[in-house]
gemmi code that builds the backbone of each chain (N, CA, C; Angstrom):
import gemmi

chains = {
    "A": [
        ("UNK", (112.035, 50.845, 101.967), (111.842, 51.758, 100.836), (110.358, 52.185, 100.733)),
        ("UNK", (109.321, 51.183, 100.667), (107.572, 51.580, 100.630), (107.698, 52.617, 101.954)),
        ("UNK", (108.083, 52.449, 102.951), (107.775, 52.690, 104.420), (107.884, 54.395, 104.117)),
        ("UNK", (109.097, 54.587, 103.719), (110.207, 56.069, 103.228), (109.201, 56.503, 102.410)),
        ("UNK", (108.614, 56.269, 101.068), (107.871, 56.545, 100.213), (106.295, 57.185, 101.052)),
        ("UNK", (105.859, 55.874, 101.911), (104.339, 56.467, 102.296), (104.862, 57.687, 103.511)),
        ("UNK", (106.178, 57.431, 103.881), (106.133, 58.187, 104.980), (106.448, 59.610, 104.374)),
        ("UNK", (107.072, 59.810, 103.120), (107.441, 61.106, 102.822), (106.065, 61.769, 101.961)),
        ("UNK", (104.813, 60.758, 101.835), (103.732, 61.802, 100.829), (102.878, 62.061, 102.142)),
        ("UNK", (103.124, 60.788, 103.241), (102.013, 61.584, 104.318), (102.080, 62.683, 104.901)),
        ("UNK", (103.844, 63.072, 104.866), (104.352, 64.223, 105.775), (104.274, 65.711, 104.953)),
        ("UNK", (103.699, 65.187, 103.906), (103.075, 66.978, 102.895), (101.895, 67.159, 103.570)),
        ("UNK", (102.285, 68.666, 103.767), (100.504, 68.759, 104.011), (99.858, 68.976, 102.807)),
        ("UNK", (100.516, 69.085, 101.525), (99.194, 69.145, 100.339), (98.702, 67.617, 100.149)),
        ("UNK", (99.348, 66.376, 100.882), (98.795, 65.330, 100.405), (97.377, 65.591, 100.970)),
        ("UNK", (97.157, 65.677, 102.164), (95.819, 65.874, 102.988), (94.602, 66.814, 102.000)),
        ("UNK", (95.294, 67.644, 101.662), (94.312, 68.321, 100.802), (93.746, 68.366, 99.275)),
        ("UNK", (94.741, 67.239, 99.137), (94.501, 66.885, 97.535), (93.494, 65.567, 97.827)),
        ("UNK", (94.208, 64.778, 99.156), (93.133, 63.730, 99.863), (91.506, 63.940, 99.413)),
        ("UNK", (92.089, 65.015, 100.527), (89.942, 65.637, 100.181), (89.424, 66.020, 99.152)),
        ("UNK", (89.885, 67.128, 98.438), (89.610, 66.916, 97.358), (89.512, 65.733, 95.932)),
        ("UNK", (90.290, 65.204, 95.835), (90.366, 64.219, 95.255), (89.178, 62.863, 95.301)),
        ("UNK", (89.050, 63.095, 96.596), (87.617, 61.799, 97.329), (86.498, 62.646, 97.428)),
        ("UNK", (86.641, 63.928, 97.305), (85.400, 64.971, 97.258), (84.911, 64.920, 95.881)),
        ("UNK", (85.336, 65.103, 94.850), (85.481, 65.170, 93.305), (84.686, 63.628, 92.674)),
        ("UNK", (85.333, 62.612, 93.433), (84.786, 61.272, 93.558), (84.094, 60.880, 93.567)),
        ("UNK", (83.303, 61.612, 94.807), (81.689, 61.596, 95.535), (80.983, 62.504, 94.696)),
        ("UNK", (81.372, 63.454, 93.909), (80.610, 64.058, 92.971), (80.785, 63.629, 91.461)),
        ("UNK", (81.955, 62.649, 91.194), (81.619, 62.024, 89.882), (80.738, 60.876, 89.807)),
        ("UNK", (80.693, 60.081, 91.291), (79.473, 59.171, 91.723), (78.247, 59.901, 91.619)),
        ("UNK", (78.051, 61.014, 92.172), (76.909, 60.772, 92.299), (76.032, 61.510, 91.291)),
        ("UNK", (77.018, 62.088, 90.340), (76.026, 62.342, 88.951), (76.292, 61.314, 87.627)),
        ("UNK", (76.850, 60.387, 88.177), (76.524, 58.944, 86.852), (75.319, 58.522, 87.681)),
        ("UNK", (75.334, 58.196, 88.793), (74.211, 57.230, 89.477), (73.102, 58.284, 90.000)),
        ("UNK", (73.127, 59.245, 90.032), (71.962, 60.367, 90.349), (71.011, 59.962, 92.269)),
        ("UNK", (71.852, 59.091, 92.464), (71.550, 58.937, 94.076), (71.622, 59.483, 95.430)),
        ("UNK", (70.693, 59.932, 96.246), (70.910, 60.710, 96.709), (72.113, 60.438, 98.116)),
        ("UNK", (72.048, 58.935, 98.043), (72.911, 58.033, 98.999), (75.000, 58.247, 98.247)),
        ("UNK", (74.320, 58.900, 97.321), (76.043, 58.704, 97.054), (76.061, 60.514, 97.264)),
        ("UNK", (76.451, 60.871, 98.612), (76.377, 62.150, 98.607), (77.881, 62.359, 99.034)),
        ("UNK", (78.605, 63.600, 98.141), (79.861, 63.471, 97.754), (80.609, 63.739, 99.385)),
        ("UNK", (80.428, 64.408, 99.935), (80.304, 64.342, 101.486), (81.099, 63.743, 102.446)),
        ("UNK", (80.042, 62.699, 102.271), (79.876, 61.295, 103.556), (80.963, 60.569, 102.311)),
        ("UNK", (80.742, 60.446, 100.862), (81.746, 59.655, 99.934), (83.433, 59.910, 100.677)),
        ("UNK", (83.747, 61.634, 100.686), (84.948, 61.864, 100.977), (85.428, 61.375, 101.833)),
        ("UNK", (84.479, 61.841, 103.055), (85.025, 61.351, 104.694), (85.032, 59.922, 104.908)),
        ("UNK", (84.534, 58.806, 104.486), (84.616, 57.380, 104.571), (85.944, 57.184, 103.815)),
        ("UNK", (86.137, 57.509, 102.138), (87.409, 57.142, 101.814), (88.590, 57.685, 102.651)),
        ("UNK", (88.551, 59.224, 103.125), (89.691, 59.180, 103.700), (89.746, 58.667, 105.454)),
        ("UNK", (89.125, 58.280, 105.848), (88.932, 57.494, 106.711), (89.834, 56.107, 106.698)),
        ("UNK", (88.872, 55.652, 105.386), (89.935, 54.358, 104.358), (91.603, 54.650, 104.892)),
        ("UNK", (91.596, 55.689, 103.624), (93.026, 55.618, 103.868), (93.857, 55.835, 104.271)),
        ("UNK", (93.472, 56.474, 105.707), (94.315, 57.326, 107.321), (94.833, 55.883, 107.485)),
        ("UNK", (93.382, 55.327, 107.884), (93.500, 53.856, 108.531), (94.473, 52.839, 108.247)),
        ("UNK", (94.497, 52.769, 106.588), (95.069, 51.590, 105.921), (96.610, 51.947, 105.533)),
        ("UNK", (96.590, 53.453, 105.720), (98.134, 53.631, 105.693), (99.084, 54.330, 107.428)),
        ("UNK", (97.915, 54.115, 108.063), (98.558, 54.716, 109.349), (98.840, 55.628, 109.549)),
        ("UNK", (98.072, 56.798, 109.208), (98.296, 58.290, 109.097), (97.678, 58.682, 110.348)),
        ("UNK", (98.894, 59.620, 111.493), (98.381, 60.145, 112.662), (97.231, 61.087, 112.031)),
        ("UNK", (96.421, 61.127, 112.947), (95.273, 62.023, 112.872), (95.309, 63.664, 113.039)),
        ("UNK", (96.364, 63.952, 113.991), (97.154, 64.951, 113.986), (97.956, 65.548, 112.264)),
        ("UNK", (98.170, 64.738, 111.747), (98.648, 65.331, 110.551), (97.926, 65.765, 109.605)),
        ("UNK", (96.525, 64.920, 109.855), (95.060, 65.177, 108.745), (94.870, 66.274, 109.350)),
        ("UNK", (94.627, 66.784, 110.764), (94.029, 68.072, 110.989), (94.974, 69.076, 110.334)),
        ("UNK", (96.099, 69.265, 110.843), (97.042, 70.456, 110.521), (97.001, 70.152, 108.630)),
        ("UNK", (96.664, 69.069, 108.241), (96.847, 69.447, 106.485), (95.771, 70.143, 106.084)),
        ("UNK", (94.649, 69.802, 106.466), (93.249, 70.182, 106.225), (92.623, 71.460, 106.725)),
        ("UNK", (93.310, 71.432, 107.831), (93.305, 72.959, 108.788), (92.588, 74.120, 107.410)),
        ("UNK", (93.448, 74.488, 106.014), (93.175, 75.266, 105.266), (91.887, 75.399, 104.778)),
        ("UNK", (91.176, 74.035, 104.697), (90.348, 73.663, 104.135), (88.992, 74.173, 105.027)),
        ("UNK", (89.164, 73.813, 106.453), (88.379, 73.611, 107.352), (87.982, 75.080, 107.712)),
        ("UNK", (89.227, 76.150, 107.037), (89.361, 77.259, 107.685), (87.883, 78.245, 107.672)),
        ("UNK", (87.295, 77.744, 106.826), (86.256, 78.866, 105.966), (85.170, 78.401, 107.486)),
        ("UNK", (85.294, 77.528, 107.306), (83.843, 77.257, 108.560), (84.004, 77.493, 109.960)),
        ("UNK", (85.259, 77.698, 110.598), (85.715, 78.257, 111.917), (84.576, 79.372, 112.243)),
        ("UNK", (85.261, 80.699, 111.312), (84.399, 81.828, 112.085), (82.928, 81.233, 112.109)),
        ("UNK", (82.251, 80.631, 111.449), (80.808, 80.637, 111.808), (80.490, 79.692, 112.925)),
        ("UNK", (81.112, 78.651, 113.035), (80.964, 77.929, 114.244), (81.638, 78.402, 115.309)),
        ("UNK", (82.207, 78.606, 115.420), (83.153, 79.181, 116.829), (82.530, 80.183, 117.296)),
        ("UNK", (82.362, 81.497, 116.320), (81.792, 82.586, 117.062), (79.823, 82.314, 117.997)),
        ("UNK", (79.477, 81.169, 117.546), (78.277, 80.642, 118.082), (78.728, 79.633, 119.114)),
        ("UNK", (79.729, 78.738, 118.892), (79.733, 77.775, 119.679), (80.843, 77.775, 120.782)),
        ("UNK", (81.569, 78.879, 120.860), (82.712, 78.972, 121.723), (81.421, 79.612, 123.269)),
        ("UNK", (81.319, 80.303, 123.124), (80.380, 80.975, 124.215), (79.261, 79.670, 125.031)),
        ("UNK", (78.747, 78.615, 124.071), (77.757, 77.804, 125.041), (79.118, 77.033, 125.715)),
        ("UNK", (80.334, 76.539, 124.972), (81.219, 75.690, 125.569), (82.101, 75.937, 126.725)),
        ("UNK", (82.065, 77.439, 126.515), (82.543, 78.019, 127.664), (81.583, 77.862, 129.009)),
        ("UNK", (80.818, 78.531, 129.051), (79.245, 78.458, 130.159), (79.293, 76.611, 130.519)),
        ("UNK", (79.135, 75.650, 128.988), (78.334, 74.625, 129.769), (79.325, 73.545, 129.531)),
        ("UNK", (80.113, 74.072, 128.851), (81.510, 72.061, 128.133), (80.347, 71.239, 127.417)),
        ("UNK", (81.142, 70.165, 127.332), (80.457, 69.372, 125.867), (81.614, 68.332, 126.018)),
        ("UNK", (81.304, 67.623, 124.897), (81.914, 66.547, 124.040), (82.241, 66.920, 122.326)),
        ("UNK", (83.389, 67.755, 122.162), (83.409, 67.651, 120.852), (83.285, 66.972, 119.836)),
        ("UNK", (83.118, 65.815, 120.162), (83.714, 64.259, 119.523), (82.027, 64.102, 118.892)),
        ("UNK", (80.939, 64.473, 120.093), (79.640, 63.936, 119.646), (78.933, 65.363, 118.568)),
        ("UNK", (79.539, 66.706, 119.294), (79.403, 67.494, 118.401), (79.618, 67.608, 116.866)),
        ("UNK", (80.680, 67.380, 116.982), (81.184, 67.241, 115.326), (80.220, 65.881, 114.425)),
        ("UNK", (80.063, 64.989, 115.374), (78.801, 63.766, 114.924), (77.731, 64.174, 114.876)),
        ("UNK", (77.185, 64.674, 115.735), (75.995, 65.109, 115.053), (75.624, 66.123, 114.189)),
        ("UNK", (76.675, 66.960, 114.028), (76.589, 67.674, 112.763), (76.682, 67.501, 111.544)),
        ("UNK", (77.843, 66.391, 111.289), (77.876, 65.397, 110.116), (76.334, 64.649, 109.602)),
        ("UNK", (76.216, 64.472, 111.012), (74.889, 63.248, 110.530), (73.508, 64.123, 110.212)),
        ("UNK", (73.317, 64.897, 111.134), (71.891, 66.336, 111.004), (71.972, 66.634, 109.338)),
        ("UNK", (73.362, 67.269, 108.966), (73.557, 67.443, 107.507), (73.255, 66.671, 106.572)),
        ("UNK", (73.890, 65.331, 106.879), (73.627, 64.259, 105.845), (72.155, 64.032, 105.434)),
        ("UNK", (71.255, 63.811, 106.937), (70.185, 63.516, 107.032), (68.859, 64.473, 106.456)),
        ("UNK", (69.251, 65.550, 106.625), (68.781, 66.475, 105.853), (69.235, 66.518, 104.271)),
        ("UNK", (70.310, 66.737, 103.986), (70.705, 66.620, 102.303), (69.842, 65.537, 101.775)),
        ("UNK", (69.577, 64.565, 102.320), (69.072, 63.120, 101.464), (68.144, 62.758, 101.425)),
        ("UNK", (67.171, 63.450, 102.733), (65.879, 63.247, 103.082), (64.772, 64.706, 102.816)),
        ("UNK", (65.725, 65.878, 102.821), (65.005, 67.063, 102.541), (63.563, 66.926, 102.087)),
        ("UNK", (63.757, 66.323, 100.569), (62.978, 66.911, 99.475), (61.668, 65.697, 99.525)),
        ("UNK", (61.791, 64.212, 99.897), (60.991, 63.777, 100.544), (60.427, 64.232, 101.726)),
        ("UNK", (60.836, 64.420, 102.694), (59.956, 64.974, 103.914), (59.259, 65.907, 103.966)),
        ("UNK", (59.759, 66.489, 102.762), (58.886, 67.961, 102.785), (57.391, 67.694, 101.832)),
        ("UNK", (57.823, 66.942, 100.554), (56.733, 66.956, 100.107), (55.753, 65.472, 100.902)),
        ("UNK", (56.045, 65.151, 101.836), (55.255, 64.021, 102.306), (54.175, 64.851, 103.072)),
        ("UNK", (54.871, 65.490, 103.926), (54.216, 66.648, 104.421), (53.581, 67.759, 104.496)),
        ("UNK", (53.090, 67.787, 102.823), (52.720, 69.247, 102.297), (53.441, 70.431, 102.183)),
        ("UNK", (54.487, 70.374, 102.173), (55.245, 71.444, 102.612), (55.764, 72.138, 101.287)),
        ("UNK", (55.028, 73.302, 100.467), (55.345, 73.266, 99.225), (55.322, 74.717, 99.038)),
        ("UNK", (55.757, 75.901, 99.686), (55.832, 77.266, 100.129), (57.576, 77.382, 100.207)),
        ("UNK", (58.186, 78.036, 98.720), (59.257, 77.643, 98.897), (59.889, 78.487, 100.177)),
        ("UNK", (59.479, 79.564, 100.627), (60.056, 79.977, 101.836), (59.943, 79.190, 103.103)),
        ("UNK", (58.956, 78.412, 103.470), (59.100, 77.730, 104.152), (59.975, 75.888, 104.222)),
        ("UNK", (59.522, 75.631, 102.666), (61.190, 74.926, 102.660), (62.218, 75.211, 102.877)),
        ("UNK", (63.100, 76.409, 102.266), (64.254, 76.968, 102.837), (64.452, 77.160, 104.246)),
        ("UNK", (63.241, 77.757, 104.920), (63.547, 77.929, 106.296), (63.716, 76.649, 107.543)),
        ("UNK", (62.745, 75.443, 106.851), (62.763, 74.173, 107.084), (64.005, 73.193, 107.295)),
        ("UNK", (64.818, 73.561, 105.954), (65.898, 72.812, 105.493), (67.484, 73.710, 106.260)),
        ("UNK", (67.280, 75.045, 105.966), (67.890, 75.482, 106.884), (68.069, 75.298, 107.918)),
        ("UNK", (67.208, 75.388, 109.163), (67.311, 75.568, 110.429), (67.326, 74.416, 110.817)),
        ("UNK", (67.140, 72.987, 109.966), (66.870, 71.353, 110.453), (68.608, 71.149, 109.942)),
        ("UNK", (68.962, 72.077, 109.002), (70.193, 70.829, 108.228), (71.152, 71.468, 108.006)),
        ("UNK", (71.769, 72.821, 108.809), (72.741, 74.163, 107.973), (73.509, 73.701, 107.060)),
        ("UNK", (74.572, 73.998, 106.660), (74.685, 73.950, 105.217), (75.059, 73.145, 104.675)),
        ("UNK", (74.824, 71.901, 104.847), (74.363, 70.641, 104.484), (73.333, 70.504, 103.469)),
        ("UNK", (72.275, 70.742, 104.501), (71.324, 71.212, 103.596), (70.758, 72.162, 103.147)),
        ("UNK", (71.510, 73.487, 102.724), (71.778, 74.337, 101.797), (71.991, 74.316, 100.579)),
        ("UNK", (72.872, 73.269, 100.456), (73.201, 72.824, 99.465), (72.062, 72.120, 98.423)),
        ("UNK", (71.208, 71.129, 99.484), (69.940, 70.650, 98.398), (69.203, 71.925, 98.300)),
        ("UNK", (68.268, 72.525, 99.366), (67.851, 73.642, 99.116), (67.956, 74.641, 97.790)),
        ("UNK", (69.402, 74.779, 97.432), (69.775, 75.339, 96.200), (69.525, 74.957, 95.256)),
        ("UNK", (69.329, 73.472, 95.050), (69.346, 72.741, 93.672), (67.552, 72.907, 93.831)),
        ("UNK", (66.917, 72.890, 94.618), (65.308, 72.670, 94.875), (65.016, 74.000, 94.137)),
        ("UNK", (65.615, 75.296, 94.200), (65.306, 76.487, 93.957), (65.704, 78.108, 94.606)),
        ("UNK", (65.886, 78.806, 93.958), (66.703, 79.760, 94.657), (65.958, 80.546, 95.885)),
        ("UNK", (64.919, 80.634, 95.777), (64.523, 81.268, 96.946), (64.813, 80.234, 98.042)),
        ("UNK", (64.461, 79.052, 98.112), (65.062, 77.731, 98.558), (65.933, 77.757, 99.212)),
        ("UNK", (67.013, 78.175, 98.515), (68.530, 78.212, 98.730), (68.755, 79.555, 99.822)),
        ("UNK", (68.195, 80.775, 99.431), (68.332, 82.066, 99.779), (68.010, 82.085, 101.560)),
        ("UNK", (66.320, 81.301, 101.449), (66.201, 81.214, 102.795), (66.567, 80.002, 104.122)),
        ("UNK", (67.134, 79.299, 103.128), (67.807, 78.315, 103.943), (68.901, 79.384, 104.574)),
        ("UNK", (70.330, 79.699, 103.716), (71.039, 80.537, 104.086), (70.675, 81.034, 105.354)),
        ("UNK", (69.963, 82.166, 105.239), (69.383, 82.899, 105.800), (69.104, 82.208, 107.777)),
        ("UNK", (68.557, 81.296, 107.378), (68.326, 80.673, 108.551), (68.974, 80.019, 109.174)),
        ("UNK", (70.356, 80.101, 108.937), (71.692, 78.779, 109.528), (71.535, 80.270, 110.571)),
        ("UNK", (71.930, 81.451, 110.107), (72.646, 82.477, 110.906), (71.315, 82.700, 112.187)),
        ("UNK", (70.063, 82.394, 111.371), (69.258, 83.333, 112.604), (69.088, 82.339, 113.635)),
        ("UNK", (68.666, 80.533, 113.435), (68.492, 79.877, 113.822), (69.732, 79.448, 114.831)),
        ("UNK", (70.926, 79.740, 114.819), (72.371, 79.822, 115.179), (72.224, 80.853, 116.533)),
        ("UNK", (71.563, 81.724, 115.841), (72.017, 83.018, 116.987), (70.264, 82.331, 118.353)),
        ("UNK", (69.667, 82.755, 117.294), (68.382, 81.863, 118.612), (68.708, 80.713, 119.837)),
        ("UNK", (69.353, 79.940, 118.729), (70.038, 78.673, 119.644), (70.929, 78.816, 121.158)),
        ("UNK", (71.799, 79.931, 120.348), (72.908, 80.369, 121.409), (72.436, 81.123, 122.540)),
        ("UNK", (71.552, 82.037, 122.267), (70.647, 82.785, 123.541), (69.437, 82.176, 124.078)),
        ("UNK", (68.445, 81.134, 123.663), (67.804, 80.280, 123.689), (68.307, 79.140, 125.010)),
        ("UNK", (69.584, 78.442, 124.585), (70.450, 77.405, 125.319), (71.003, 77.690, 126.865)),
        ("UNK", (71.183, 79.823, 126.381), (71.748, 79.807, 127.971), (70.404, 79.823, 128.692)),
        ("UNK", (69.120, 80.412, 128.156), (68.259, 80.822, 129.274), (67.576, 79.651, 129.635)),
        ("UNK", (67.566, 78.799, 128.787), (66.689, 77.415, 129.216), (67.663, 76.180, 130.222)),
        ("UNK", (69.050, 76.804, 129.673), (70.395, 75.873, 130.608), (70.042, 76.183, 132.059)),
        ("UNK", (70.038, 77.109, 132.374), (70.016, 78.084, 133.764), (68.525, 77.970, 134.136)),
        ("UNK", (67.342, 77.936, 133.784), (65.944, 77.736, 134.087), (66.145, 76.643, 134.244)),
        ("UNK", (66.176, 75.353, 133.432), (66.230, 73.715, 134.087), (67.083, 73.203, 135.322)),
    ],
    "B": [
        ("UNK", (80.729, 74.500, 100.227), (80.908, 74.097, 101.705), (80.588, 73.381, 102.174)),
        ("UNK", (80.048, 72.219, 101.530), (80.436, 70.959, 102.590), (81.702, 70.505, 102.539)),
        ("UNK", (82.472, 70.859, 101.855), (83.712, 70.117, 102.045), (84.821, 70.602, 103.003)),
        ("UNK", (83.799, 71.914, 103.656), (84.467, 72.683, 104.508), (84.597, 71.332, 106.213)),
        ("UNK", (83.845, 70.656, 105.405), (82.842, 69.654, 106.926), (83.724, 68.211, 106.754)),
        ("UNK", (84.145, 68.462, 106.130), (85.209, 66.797, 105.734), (86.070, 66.688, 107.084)),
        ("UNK", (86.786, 67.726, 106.766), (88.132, 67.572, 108.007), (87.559, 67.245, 109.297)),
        ("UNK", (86.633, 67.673, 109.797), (85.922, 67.651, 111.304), (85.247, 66.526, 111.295)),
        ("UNK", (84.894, 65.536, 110.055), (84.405, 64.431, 109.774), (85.201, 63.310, 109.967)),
        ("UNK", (86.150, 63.512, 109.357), (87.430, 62.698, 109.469), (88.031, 62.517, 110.941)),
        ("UNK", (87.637, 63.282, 111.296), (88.382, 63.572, 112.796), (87.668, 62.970, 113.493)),
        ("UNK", (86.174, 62.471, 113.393), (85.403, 61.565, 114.148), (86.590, 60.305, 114.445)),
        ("UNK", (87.345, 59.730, 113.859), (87.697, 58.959, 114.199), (89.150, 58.782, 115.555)),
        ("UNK", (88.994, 59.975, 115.645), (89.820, 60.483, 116.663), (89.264, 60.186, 118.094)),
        ("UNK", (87.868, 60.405, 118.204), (86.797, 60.373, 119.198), (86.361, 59.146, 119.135)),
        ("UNK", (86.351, 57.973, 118.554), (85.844, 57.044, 118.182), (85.834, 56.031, 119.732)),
        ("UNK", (86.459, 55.907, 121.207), (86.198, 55.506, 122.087), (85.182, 56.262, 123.451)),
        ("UNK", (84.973, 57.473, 122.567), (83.825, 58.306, 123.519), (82.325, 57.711, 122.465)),
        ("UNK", (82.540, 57.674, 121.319), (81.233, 57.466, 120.570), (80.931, 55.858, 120.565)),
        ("UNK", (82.200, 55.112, 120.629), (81.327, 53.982, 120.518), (80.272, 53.277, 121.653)),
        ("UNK", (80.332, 53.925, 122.657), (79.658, 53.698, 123.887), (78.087, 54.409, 123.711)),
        ("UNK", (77.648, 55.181, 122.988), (76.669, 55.800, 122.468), (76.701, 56.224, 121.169)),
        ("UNK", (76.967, 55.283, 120.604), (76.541, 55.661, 118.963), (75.449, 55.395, 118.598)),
        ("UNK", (74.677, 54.420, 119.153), (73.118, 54.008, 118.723), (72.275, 55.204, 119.401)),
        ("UNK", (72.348, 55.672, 120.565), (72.061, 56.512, 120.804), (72.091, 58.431, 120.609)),
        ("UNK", (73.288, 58.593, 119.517), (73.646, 59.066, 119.557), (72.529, 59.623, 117.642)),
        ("UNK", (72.645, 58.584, 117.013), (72.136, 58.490, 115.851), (70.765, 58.692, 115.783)),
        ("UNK", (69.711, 57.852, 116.923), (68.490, 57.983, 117.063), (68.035, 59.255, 117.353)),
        ("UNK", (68.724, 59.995, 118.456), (67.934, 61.312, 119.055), (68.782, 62.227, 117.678)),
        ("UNK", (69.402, 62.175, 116.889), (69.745, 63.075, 116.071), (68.928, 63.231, 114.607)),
        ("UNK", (68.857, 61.556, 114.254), (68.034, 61.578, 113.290), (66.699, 62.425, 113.732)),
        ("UNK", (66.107, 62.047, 114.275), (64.636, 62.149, 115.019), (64.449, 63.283, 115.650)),
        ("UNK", (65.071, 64.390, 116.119), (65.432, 65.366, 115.962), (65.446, 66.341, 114.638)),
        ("UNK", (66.074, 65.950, 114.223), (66.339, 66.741, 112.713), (64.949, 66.658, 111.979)),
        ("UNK", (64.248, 65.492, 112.032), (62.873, 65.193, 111.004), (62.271, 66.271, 111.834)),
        ("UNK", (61.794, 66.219, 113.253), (60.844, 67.100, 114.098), (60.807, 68.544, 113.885)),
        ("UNK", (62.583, 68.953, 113.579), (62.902, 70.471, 113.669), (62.415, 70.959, 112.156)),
        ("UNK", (62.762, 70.097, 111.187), (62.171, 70.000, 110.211), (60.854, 70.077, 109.857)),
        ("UNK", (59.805, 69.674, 110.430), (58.747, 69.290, 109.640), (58.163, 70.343, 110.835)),
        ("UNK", (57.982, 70.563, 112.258), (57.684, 71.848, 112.817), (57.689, 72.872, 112.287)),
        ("UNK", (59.339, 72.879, 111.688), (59.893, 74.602, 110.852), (58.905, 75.016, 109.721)),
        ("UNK", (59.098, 74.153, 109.221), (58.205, 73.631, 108.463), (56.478, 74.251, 108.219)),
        ("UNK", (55.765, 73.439, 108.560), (54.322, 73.856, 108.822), (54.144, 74.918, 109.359)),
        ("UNK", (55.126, 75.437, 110.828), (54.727, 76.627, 110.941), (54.879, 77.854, 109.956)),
        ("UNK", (56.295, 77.611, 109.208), (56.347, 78.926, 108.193), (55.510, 79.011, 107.540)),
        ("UNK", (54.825, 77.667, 106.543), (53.707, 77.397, 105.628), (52.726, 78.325, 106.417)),
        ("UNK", (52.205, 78.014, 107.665), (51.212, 78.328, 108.120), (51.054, 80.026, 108.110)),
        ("UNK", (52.663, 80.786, 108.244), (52.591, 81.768, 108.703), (52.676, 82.564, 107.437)),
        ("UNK", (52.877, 82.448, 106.312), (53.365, 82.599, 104.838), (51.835, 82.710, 104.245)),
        ("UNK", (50.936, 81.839, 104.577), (49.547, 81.864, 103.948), (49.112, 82.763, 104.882)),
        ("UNK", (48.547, 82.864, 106.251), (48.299, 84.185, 106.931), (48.414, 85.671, 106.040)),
        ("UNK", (49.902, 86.120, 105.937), (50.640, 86.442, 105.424), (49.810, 87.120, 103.902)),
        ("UNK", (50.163, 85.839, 103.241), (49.773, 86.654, 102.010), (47.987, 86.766, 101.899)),
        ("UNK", (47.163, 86.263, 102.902), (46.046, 85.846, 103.314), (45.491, 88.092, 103.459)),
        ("UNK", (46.183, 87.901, 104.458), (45.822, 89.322, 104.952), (46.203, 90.527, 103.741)),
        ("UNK", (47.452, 90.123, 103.079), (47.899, 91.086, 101.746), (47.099, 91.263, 101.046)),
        ("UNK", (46.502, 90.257, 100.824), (44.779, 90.100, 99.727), (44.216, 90.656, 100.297)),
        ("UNK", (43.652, 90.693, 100.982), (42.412, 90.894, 101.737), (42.712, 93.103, 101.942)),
        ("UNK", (44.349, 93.051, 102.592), (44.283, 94.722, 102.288), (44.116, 95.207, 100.845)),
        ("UNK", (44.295, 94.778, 99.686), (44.500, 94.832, 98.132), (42.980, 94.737, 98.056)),
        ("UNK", (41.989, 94.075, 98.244), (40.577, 94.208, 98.213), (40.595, 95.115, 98.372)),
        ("UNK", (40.027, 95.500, 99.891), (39.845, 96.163, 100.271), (40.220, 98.026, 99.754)),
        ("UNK", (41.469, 97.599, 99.429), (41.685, 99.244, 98.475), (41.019, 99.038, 97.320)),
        ("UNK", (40.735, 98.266, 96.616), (40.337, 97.941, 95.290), (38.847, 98.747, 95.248)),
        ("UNK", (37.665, 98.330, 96.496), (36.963, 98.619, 96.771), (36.258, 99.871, 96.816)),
        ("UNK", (37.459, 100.564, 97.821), (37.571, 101.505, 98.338), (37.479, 102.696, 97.121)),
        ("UNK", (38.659, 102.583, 95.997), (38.739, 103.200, 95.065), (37.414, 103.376, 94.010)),
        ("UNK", (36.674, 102.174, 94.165), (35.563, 101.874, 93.316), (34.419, 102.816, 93.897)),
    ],
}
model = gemmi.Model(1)
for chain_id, residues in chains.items():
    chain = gemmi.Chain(chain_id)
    for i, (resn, *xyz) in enumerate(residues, 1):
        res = gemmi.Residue()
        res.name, res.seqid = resn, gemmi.SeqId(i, " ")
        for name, pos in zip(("N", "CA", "C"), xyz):
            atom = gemmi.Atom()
            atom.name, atom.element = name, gemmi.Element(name[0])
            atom.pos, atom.b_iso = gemmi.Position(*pos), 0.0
            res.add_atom(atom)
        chain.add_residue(res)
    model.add_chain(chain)
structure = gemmi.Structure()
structure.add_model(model)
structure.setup_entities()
């Protein structure tokens, strides 16, 4: 009977997306009682549902296709940059998707220290800083730092994106 | 939009026998990375932003002058 029960809420795909949300919402009711920059709602989501793939045995295949909707908004911007180096050179998606998680995180939490350790107090050059070190990851702090902040972070996922991609082939092929 | 980043997060654990063989490695050149791209991006915009409004002054004198 439990077995029937977990097996019929895993096989919705709105469970997956209420998942995330729900552990997303979480990580943002944490982290404005405790005001920490370590409880970033984020990394909160993806560990709990991690939790509970694990602890209830949920194929991984079913999290993608539930979440798929969710995920949808960020396709065109990554793909249309990152399909073209993968084509030319292959990869490891597995480390890709890791280090993007982690670049983000690391930037969201560390932004606003590193910058002012460093003098760095020209809000266009924070934005462009936080941008091009942390895309929209750290966009997100950027925004709360200040809107021009925010504006030129933006700004710099796309240019720093497109540099990368024409940048990668000519230096791939020169080395 | 970060929560656009969950699902592809989650999915790390899918990959989890390609990463555990370089995860220490994998963490170091990323962290350390990110501070460099950062704090480069960084100073140079500062640097190029004061130039910048350095020379704006300096044409704004200069008309100020001029007019006088």
């Amino acid at each position: 009977m439990k077995d029937a029960i977990i097996a019929f809420i895993t096989d919705s795909t709105f469970f997956y997306v209420f998942l995330t949300l729900i552990t997303y919402e979480l990580g943002i009711f944490l982290k404005n009682k405790f005001k920490m920059a370590i409880f970033n709602p984020m990394m909160i989501s993806i560990l709990l549902s991690i939790v509970v793939i694990v602890v209830l045995k949920i194929d991984i295949s079913k999290y993608k296709q539930g979440t798929k909707f969710i995920s949808f908004l960020l396709t065109p911007a990554t793909v249309c940059l990152a399909i073209p180096l993968y084509a030319q050179f292959g990869g490891i998606p597995a480390i890709t998707v890791a280090v993007i998680v982690i670049t983000g995180i690391v930037g969201n939490l560390f932004a606003e220290v590193t910058l002012k350790l460093f003098k760095i107090t020209d809000p266009v050059a924070k934005g462009v800083a936080i941008g091009t070190s942390s895309h929209a990851l750290g966009t997100t702090k950027a925004m709360e730092i200040g809107e021009v902040e925010g504006a030129m972070s933006s700004l710099s996922i796309a240019v720093a994106g497109i540099i990368t991609v024409i940048l990668f082939s000519f230096f791939a092929q020169a080395l | 939009m970060p929560i656009t980043f969950i699902g592809p997060g989650v999915a790390i654990i899918e990959s989890m026998d390609v990463l555990k063989s370089y995860w220490w490695q994998i963490i170091l050149i990323t962290v350390l990375s990110t501070f460099i791209v950062m704090i480069v991006t960084g100073l140079v915009s500062q640097t190029i932003m004061k130039l910048l409004h350095r020379n704006r002054n300096n044409t704004i004198n200069a008309e100020i002058t001029e007019e006088k």
